[in-house]
C-alpha positions in Angstrom: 0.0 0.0 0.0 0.8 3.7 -0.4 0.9 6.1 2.0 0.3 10.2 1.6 1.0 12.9 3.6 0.1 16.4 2.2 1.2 19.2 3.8 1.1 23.0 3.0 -2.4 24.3 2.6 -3.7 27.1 4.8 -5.8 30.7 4.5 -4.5 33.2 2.0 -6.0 36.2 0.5 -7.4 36.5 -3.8 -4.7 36.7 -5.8 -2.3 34.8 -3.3 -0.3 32.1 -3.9 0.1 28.3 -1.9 2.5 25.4 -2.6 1.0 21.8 -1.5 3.7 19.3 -1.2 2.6 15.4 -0.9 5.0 12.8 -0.3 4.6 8.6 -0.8 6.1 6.0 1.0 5.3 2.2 0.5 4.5 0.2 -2.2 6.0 3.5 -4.8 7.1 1.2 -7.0 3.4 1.0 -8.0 2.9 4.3 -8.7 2.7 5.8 -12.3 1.4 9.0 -12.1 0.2 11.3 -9.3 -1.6 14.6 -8.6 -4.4 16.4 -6.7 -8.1 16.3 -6.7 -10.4 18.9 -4.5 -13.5 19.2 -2.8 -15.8 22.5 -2.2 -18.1 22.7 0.3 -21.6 21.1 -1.1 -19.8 20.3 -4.1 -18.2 16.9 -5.7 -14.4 15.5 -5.7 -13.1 17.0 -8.5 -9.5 16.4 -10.7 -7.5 19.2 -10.5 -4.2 18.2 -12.1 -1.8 15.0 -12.0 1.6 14.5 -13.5 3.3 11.4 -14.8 6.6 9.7 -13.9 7.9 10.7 -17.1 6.6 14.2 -16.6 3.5 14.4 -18.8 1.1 16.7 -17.1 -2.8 17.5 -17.2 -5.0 20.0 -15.7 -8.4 20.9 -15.1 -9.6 24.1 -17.1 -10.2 26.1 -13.9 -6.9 25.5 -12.8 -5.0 25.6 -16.4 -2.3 28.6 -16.3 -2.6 29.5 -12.1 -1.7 26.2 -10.7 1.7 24.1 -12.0 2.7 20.9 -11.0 5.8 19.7 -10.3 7.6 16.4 -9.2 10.4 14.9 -7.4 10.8 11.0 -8.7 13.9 11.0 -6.0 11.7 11.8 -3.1 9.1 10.2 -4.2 7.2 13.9 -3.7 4.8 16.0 -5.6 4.5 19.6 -5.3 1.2 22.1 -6.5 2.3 25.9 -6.9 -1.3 27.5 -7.1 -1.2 30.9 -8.1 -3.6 33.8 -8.7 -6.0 32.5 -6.3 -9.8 33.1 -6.1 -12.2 32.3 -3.6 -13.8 29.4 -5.6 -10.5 27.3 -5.5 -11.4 27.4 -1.5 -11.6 23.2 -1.0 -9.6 20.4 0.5 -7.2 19.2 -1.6 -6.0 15.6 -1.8 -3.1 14.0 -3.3 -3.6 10.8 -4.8 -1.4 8.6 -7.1 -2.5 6.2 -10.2 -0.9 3.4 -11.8 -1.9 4.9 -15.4 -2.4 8.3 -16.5 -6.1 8.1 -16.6 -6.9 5.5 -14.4 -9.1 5.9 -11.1 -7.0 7.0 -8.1 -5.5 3.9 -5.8 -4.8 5.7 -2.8 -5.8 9.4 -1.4 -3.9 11.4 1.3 -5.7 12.6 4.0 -6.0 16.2 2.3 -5.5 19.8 3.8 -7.5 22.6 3.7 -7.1 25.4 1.6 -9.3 28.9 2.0 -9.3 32.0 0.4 -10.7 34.7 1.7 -10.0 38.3 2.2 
């Protein structure tokens, strides 16, 4: 199995910027590709981006051109640099990893929080 530990969310004002750092530990050898999903208040789990172990990356419109993400194969750690923040991207974030691009996730950190608000 894979464990997830996310860390780096918190409150920051429109236009801000956050970095969310996940690392694995475990079974890695399993995992192909990994990235973040979100959830709103009232709202479904959504995609948000995920990146491969060769570096191929995806996003979700909303986020396309304010959020980047980023990996370190070495630590076995993936990194989202949001940017340009608005108060709808307020939602928990998880980290998650895949064991093919597209597939469904196969194991979800236990997310952190990230709100912005003035």
């Amino acid at each position: 199995q894979v464990q997830l530990v996310e860390s780096g969310g918190g409150l920051v004002q429109p236009g801000g910027s956050l970095r969310l750092s996940c690392a694995a530990s475990g079974s890695i050898l399993s995992i192909n590709t990994m990235g973040w999903y979100r959830q709103a208040p009232g709202k479904e789990r959504e995609f948000v981006a995920h990146i491969t172990s060769d570096g191929s990356t995806d996003y979700a419109y909303s986020v396309k051109g304010r959020f980047t993400i980023s990996r370190d194969n070495a630590k076995n750690t993936v990194y989202l640099q949001m940017n340009s923040l608005k108060a709808e991207d307020t939602a928990v974030y998880y980290c998650v990893t895949k064991s093919r691009r597209w597939g469904s996730p196969t194991a979800w950190g236990q997310g952190t929080q990230v709100t912005v608000s003035s």
